[in-house]
N, C-alpha and C positions, 0 to 999 in steps of 0.2 A: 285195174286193167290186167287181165291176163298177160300179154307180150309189152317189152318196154317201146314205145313209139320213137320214131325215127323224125328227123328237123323237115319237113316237108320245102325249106330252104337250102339246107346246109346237105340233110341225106344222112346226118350224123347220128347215130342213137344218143336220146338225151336222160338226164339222169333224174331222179326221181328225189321230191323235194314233198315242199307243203310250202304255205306261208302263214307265220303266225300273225293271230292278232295279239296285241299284246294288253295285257292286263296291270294292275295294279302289282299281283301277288307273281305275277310269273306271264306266261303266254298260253293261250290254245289254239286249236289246228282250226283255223277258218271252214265252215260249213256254208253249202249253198241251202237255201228254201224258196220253196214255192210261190208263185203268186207276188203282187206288191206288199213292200213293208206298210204295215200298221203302225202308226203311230201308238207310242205309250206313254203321252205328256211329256213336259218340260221339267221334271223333277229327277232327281237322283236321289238315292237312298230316304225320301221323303222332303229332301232341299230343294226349292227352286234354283232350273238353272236358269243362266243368259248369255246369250251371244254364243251359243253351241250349238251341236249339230243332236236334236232332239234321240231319244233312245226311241227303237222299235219292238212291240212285241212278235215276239220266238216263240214258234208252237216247237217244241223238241221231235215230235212223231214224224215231222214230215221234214227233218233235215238230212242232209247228205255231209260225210265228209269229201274233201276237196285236196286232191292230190294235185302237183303242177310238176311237171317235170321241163328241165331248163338245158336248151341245147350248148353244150361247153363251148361248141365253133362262134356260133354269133349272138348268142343269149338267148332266143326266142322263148318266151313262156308259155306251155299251153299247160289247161288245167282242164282235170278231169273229174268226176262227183263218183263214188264207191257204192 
């Protein structure tokens, strides 16, 4: 976003954030994609999994990163794709 957006609540300018996903090795910056997730089976690194919440295939080409900015007065989140 070119201008920092304002609390459509509050009227408060909010502050500019992200929210990670978190990983294994560290975190990265949540991206939006297009269309419904695709499933890409019940396996992780070639192990069957169970009783989780299956992984989706990610085309990279058509992701956005996802910025959220949080208003300091009453918290409100909103998030915006770059």
């Amino acid at each position: 976003m070119s201008t920092t957006p304002h609390c459509p609540d509050c009227e408060k300018e909010m502050e500019k954030g992200f929210i990670p996903d978190n990983m294994f090795l560290g975190a990265l910056q949540t991206v939006w994609h297009p269309g419904d997730p695709e499933s890409a089976g019940d396996t992780f690194f070639g192990m069957k999994v169970k009783n989780r919440t299956k992984t989706v295939h990610v085309d990279q080409s058509g992701t956005r990163k996802i910025t959220t900015y949080r208003c300091p007065a009453c918290g409100l989140l909103r998030s915006y794709t770059e």
